[in-house]
MIMIKE-881381 format. One record per residue (C-alpha): x, y, z. Coordinates in Angstrom, 3 decimals, padded with zeros to 6 digits, always signed. Each point is the difference from the previous one (the first is absolute). Layout:
px:py:pz
X:Y:Z;
...
! end
This chain:
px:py:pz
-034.259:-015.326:-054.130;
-000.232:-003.344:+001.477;
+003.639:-001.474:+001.440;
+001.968:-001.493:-001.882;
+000.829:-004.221:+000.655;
+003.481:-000.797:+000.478;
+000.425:-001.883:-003.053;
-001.362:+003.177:-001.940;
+002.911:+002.145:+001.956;
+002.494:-002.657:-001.125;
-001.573:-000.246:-003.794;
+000.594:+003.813:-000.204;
+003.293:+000.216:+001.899;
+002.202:+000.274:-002.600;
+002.418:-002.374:+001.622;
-000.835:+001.238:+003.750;
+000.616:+003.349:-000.816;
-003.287:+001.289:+000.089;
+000.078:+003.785:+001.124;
+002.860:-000.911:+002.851;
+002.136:+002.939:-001.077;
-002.511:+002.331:-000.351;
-001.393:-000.366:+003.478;
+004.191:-000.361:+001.334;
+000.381:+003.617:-002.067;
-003.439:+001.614:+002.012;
-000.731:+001.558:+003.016;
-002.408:-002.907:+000.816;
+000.151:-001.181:+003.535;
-000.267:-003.684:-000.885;
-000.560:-001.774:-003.644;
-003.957:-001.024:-001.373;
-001.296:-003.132:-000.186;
+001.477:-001.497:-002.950;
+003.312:+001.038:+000.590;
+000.051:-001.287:+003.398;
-001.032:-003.375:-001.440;
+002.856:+000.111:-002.509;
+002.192:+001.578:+002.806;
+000.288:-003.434:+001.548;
+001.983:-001.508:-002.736;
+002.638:+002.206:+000.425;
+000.464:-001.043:+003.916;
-002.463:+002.572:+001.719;
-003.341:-000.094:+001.889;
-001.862:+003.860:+000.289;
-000.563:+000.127:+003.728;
-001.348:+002.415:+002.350;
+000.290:+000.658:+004.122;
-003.227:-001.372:+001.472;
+001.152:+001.737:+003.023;
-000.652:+002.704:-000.799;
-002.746:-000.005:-002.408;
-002.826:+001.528:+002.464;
+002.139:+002.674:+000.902;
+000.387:+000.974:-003.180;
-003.630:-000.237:-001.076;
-001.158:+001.931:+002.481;
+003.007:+003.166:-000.744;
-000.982:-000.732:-004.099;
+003.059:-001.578:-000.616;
+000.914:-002.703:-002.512;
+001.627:-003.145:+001.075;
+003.182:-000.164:+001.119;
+001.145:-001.691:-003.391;
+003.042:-002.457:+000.445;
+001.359:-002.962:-001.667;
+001.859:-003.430:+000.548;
+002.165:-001.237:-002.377;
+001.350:-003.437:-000.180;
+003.629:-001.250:-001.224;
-000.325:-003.886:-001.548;
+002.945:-002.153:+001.217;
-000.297:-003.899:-001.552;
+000.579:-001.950:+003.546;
+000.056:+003.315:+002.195;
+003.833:+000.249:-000.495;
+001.869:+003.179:-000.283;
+003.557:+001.621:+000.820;
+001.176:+001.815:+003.288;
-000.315:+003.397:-002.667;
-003.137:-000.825:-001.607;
-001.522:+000.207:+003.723;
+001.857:+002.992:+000.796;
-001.377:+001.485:-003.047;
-003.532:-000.612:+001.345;
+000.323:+000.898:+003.046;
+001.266:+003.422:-001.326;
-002.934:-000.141:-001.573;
-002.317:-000.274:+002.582;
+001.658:+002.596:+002.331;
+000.130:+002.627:-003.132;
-002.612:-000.995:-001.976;
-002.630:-001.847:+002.314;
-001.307:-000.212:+003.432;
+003.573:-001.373:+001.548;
-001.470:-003.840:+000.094;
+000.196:-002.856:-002.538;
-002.001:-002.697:+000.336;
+000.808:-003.277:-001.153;
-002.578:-002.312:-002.248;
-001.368:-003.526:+000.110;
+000.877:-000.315:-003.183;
+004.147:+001.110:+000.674;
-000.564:+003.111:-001.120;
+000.646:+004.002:+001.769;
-002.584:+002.691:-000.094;
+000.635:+003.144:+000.529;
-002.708:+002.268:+001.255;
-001.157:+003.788:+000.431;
+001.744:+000.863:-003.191;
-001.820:+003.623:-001.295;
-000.553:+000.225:-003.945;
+002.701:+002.378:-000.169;
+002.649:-003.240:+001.035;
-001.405:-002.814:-001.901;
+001.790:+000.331:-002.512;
+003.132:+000.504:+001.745;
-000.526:-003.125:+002.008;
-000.711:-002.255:-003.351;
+003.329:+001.525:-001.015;
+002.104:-000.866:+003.177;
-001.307:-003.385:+000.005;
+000.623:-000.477:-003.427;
+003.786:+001.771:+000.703;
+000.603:-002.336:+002.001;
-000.703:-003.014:-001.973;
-003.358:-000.999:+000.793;
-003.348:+000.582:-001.156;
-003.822:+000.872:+000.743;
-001.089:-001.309:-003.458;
-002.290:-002.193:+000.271;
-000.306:-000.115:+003.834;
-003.351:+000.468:-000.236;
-002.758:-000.058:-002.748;
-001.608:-002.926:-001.934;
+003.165:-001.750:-000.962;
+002.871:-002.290:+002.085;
+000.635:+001.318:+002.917;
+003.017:-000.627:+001.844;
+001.464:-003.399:-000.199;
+000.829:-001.586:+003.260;
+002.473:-002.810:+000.849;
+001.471:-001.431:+003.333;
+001.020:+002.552:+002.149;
+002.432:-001.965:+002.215;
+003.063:+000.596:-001.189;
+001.726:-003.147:+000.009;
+003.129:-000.494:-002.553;
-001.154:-003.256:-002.022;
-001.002:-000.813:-003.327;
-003.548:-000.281:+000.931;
-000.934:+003.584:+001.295;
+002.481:+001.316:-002.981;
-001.915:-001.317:-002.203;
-003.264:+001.033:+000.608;
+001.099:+003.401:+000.620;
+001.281:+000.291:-003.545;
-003.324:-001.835:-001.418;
-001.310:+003.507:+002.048;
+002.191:+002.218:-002.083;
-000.852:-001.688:-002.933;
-003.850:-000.031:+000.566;
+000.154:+003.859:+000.733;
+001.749:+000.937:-002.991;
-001.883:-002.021:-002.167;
-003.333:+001.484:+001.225;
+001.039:+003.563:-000.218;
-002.472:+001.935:-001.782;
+002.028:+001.342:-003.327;
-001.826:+003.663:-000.382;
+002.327:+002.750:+000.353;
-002.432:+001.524:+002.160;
+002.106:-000.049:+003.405;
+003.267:+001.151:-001.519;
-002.121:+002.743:-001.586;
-001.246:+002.018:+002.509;
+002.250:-001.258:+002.859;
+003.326:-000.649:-001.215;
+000.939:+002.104:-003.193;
+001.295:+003.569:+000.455;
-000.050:+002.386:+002.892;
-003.200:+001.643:-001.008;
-002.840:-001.769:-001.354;
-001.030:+001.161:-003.853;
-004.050:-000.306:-000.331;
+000.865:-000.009:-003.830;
+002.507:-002.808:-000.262;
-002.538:-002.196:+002.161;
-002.778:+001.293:-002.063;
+001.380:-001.483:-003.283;
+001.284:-003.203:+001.497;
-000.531:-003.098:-002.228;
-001.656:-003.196:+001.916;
+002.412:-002.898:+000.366;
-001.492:-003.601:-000.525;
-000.371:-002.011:+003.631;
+000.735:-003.818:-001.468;
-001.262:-001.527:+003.557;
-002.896:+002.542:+000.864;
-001.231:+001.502:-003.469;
-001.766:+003.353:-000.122;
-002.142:-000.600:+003.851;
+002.667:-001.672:+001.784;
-001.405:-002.254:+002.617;
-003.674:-000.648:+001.226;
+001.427:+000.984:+003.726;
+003.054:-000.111:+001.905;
+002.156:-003.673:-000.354;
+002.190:-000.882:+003.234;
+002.590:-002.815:-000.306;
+001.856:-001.557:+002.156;
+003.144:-002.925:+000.660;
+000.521:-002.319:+002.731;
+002.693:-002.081:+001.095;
-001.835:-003.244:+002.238;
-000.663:+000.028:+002.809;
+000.385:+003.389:+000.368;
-003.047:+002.306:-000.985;
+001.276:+003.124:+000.708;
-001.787:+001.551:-003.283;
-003.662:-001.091:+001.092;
+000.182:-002.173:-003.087;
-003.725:-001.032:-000.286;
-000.921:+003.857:+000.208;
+001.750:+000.762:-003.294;
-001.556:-000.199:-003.714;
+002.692:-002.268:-000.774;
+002.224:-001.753:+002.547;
+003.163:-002.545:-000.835;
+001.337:-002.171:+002.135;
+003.007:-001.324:-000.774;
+001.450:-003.500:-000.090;
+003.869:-001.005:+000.523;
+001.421:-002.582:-000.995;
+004.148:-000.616:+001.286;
-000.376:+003.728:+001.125;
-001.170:+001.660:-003.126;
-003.323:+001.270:-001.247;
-001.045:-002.554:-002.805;
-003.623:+001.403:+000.155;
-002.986:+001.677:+001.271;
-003.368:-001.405:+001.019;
-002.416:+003.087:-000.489;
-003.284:+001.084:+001.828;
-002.661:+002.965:-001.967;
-002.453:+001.750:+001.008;
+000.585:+001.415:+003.667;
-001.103:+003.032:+000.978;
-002.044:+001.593:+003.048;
-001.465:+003.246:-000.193;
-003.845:+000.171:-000.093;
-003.103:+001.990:+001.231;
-002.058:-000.433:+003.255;
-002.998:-001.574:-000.941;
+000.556:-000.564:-003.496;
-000.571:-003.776:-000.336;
+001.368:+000.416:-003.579;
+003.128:+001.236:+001.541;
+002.367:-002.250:+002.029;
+003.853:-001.114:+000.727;
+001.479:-003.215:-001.933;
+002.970:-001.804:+000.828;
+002.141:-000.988:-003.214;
-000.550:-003.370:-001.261;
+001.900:-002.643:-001.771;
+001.010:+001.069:-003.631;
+002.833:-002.529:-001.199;
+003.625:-000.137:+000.676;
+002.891:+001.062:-002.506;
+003.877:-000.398:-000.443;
+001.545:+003.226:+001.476;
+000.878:+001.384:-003.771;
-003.557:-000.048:-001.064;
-001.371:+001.966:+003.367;
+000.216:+003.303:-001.691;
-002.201:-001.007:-003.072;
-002.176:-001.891:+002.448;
-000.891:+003.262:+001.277;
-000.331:+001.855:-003.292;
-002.307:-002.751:-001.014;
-002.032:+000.621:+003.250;
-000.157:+003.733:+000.173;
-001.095:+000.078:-003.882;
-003.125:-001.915:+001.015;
-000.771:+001.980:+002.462;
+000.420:+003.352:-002.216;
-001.652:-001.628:-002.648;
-003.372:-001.710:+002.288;
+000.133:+001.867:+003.524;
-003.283:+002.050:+000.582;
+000.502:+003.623:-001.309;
-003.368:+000.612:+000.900;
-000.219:+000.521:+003.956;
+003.051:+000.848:+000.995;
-000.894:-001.757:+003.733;
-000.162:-003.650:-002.385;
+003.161:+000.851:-002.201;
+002.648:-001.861:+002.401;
+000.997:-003.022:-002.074;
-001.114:-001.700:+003.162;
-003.358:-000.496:-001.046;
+000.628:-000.587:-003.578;
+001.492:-003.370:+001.723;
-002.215:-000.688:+002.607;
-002.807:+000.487:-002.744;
+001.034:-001.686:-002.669;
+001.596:-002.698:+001.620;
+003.751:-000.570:+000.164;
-000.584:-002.981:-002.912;
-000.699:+002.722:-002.234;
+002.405:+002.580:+001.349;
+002.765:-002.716:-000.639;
-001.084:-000.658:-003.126;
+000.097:+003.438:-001.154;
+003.625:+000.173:+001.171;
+001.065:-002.874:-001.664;
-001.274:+000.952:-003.386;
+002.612:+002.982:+000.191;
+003.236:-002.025:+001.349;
+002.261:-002.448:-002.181;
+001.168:-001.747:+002.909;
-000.724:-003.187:+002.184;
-001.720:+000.385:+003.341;
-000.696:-002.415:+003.099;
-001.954:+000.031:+002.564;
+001.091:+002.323:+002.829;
+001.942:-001.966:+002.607;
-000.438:-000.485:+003.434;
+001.455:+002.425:+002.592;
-000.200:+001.363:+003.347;
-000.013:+003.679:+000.708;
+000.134:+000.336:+003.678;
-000.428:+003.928:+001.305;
-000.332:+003.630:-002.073;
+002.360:+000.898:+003.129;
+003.466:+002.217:-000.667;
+003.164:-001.514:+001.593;
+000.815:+002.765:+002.894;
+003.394:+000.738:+002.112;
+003.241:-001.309:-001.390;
+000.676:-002.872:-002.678;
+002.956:-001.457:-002.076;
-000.833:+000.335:-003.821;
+002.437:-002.334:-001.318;
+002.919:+001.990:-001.157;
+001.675:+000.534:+002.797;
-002.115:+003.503:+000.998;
-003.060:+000.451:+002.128;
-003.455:+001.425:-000.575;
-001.982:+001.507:+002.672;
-004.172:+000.499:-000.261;
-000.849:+002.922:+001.824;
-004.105:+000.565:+000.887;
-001.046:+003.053:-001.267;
-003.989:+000.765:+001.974;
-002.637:-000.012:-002.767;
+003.089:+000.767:-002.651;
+000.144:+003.740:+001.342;
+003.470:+000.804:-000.384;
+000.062:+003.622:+002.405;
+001.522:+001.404:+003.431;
-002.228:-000.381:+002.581;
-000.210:+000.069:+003.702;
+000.029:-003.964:-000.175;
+003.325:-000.459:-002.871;
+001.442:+002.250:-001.942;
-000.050:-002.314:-003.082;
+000.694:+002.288:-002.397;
+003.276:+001.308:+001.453;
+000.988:-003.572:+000.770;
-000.442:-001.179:-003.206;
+001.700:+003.103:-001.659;
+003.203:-000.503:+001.756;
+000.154:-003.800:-000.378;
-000.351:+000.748:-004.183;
+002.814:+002.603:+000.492;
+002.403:-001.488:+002.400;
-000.176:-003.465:-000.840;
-001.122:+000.225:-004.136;
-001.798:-003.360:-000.059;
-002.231:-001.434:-001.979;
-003.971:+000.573:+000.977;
-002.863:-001.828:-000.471;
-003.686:+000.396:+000.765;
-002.615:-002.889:+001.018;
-003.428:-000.900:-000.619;
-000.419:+000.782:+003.638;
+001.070:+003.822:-000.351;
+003.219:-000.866:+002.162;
+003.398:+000.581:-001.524;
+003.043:-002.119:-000.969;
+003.975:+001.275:+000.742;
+002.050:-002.615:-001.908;
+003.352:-000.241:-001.090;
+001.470:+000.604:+003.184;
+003.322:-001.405:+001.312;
+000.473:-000.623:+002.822;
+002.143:+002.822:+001.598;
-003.033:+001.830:-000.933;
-002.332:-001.975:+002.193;
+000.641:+002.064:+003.313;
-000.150:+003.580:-001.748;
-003.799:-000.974:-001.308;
-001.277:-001.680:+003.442;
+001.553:+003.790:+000.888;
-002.074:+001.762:-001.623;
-003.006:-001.126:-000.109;
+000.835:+000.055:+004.646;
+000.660:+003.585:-000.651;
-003.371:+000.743:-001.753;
-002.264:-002.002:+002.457;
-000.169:-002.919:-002.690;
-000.236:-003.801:+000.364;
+000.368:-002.721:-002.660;
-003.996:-001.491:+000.876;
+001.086:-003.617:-000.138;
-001.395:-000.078:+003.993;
-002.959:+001.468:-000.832;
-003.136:-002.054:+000.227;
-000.729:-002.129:-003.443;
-002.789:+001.876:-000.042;
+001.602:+003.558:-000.133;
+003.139:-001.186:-002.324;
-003.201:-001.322:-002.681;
-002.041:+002.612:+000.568;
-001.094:+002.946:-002.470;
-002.453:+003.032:-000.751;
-000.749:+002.268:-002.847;
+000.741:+003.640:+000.054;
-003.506:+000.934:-000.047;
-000.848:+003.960:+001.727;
+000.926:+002.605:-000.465;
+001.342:-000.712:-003.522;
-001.681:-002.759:-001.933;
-003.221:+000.677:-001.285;
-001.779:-003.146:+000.259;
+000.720:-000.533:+003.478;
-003.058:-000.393:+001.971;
+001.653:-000.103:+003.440;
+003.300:-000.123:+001.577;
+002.773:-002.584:-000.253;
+003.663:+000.983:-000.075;
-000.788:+002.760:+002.813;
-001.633:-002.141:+002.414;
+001.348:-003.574:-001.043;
+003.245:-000.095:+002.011;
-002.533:+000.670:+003.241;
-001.566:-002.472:-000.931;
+002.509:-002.604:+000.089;
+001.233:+001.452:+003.268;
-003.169:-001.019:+001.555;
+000.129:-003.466:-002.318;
+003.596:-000.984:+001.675;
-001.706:+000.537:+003.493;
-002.131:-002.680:-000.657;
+002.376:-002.595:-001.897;
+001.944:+000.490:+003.147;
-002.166:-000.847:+002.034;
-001.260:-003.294:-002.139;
+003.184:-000.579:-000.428;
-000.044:+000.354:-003.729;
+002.938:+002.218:-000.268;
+001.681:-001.845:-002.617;
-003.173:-001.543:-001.949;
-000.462:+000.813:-003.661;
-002.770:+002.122:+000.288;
-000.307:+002.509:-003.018;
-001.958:+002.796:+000.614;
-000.532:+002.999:-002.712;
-002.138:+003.033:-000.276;
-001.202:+002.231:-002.860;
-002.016:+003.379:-000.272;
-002.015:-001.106:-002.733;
-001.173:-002.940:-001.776;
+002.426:+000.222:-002.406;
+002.907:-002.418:+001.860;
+003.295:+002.066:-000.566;
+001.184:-001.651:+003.167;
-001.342:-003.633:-001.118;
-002.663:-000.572:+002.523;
-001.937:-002.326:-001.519;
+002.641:-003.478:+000.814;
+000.687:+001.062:+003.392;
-000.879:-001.454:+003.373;
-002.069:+002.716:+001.081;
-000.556:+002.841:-002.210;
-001.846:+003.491:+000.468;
-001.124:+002.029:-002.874;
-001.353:+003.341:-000.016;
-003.453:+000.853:-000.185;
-001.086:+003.658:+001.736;
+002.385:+001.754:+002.902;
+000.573:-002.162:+002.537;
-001.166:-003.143:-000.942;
+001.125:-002.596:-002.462;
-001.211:-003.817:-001.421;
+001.459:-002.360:+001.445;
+001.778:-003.494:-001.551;
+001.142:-003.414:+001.470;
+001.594:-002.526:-001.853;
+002.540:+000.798:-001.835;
+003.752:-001.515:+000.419;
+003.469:+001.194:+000.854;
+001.632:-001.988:-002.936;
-002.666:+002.080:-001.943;
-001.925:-003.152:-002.092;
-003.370:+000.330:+001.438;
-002.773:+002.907:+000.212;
-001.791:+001.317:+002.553;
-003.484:+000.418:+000.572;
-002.334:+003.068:+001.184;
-000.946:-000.967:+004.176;
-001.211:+003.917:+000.606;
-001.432:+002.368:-002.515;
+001.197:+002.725:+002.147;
+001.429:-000.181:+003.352;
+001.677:+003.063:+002.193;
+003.844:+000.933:+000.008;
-000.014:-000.323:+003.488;
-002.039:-003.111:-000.045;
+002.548:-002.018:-002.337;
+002.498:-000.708:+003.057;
-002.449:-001.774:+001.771;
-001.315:-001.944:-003.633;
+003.320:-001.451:-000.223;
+000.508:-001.269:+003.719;
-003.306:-002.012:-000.566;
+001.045:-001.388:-002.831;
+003.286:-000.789:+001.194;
-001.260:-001.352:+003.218;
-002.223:-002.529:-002.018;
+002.679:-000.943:-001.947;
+002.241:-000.694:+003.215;
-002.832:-002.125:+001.669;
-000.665:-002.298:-003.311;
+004.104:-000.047:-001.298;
+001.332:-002.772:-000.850;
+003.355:-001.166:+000.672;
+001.911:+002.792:-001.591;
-002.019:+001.000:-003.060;
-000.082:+003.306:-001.056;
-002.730:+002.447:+000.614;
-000.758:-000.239:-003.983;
+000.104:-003.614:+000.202;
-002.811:-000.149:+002.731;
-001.888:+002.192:-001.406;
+000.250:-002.145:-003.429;
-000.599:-002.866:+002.106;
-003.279:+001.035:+001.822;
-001.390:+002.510:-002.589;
+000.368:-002.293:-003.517;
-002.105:+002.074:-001.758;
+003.044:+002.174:-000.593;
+002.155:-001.594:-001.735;
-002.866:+000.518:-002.896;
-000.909:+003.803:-000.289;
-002.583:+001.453:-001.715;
-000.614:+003.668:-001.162;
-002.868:-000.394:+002.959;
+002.811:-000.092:+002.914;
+001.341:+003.060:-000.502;
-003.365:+001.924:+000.274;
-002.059:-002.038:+002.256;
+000.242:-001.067:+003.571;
+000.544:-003.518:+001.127;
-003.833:-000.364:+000.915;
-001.397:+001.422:-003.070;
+001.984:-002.157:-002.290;
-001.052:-003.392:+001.213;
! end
């Protein structure tokens, strides 16, 4: 029987149910294709220990079945409890880590069948979610992440709220099988009646939709990256309106010219009420002309950079009753977090704390995990995750101040805000042993990397340049490769593509300089590059702005950069 297309798995879900329970009520080590595809929806990727998957070949073993499931937070904010409730899910239910998201999210990995759907439960106890995490619908909605106390970031944080509720897929699906009862009842699910989605219809979404909410110049939420990014516009302090950006997005395939990243471009701008139907306008067209065909060309990035933003904006406007403008001028300056200590505006303090590649665990080099537990439990403040997988502690008077700078000494933790630009920016995917795309490493071997990078700035004397460097085990982008500085992307063990060009305020792409170069080659890569850009600098310019300056061509990419080297596209 030939496999089934995700659209057909959707068609015949019945509302994402598909055969969910069934395979939850079985002894099967791990769920079949179709469920796992429907699986995501509800907040969970199937994963499986590459580790150990040779080992176990060669004793006649099956995998070593596991799976990650992530909680959806609009803006990354949650309570002191709500993290205490994940992290007693980790240690009871999962491999005793959490790591954070670039999209202000926690996952939550090495969970066994037999605790999924515990862990949907606890999350759900505590009152979050995995709906819609994942799977071809909105994903999480980010907003600022610095929490500063003025009308500005509170506003966007509520358009957040108000974007994630609105997009919430209506089926009844998740409470179902996840939430209902103590025991699951295969007849009750059996007989359950579909529920009409007003937003997504019967197939939901072409593929996944990422939005995201900036407040200038701050770019904390990659803003061009996203589907659909608003930037907001104040006027005596408020929010009067939002100038919004479509058709982001960055994952593609190595060598697939019809595959590439695309930085969001201008759509219109809005008055603040009307940014919620704004989006509902835009996601419809993408449901109702994105490419359900090949799932590697259903991003509504293309359906914009093929048909032409003209004709993407006037699709919009045929489904909106209200007046647009242009988009207005702004400057977004960096995608960095604000680390160390801060005022917020109230009277309390904030503190962003670097978290290493977002891997919240106890280790020889921090015990994060502890640290982070205790300051939830003694001090009961606010939390907040970035774009950059560090964490926010807000809310915090300032008695309090001492007792967290305490804790974080005890546990072999520092704030990060002395920490090279470079390493504060910086970010890789999870890749091995878990994700199943990965192609090479990245969070294992990234922080070595930028060990050896911070040798050379230091020596340069670049410590405190903007230099954004990311990494990913695939060619997928998780970590947002494709607008850094340098980037280096998976290809086979050990060796990666290699990308120059990008920006720290995150508004330009980068272009392919090595199909493949050697992990233990990429050091060296950089300090050439670096050492050009030292000897041609001028004045103080940035190292995105010389590169802009002496390589024009890229400030007009073409499907062709990401796939071909600098010699074989001229």
């Amino acid at each position: 029987m030939p496999k089934k297309s995700c659209e057909e798995i959707k068609d015949e879900s019945r509302g994402l149910r598909g055969k969910i329970v069934e395979t939850l009520l079985s002894e099967a080590s791990h769920f079949e294709e179709a469920e796992y595809q429907l699986l995501k929806f509800h907040g969970s990727y199937q994963q499986d220990n590459r580790d150990s998957r040779s080992a176990r070949r060669k004793q006649k073993l099956d995998k070593e079945w596991m799976f990650m499931v992530r909680t959806k937070m609009p803006s990354g904010t949650l309570t002191a409890e709500q993290y205490i409730a994940h992290d007693d899910m980790a240690e009871k239910l999962g491999n005793a880590t959490m790591r954070l998201t670039t999209r202000q999210g926690i996952q939550l990995h090495g969970i066994l069948k037999g605790g999924l759907r515990n862990t949907v439960r606890a999350i759900a106890g505590c009152g979050l979610t995995s709906w819609g995490a994942c799977g071809d619908v909105v994903r999480n909605t980010m907003a600022p992440g610095t929490p500063i106390n003025d009308q500005a970031h509170s506003a966007t944080r509520r358009l957040a709220d108000e974007i994630s509720e609105h997009f919430m897929a209506r089926t009844t699906a998740y409470s179902s099988i996840w939430l209902d009862g103590e025991k699951l009842d295969l007849s009750a699910d059996d007989t359950a009646k579909e529920v009409e989605e007003p937003i997504y219809g019967k197939h939901y979404l072409p593929r996944k939709f990422k939005i995201g909410i900036a407040v200038p110049p701050c770019n904390d939420v990659d803003l061009f990256s996203q589907d659909v990014g608003f930037i907001a516009h104040l006027e005596n302090g408020e929010v009067s309106g939002y100038s919004i950006h479509v058709g982001g997005g960055f994952g593609m395939s190595h060598g697939k010219l019809e595959t590439y990243p695309c930085l969001a471009q201008p759509l219109f701008y809005c008055a603040a009420e009307h940014a919620a139907a704004a989006c509902e306008a835009i996601v419809t067209v993408q449901r109702d002309h994105g490419d359900r065909s090949d799932r590697k060309h259903a991003r509504m990035k293309y359906l914009v950079a093929e048909r032409g933003i003209e004709w993407f904006r006037r699709k919009v406007k045929e489904r909106i009753n209200f007046p647009t403008e242009p988009v207005r001028e702004v400057q977004l300056d960096t995608v960095a977090d604000t680390l160390g200590w801060h005022a917020q505006g109230d009277g309390k303090h904030f503190v962003g704390v670097y978290v290493a590649q977002g891997r919240i665990a106890d280790s020889e080099t921090g015990e994060t995990r502890s640290a982070f537990r205790k300051i939830a439990g003694e001090i009961d403040c606010s939390m907040r995750v970035t774009a950059n997988a560090n964490m926010y502690f807000y809310d915090i008077s300032e008695e309090d101040r001492d007792r967290v700078n305490a804790i974080l000494s005890e546990h072999g933790l520092v704030t990060g805000e002395n920490f090279t630009a470079t390493r504060q920016m910086g970010h890789a995917c999870v890749a091995l042993p878990t994700c199943g795309l990965a192609l090479s490493e990245s969070e294992r071997v990234f922080s070595g990397l930028l060990d050896s990078v911070d040798v050379i700035l230091e020596e340069l004397g670049l410590s405190n340049d903007s230099i954004l460097v990311r990494m990913t085990g695939c060619p997928n982008g998780c970590a947002r490769p494709y607008n850094a500085d340098f980037a280096f992307v998976g290809r086979a063990p050990g060796k990666y593509a290699m990308f120059v060009g990008g920006s720290s305020a995150g508004d330009r792409l980068a272009a392919l300089e090595k199909k493949v170069i050697l992990f233990d080659d990429i050091p060296g890569e950089i300090r050439s590059y670096l050492e050009n850009f030292i000897n041609q600098r001028q004045g103080s310019e940035t190292f995105s702005e010389y590169w802009g300056r002496t390589r024009p061509e890229a400030t007009q990419p073409t499907p062709e950069q990401f796939h071909l080297e600098e010699g074989d596209r001229t």
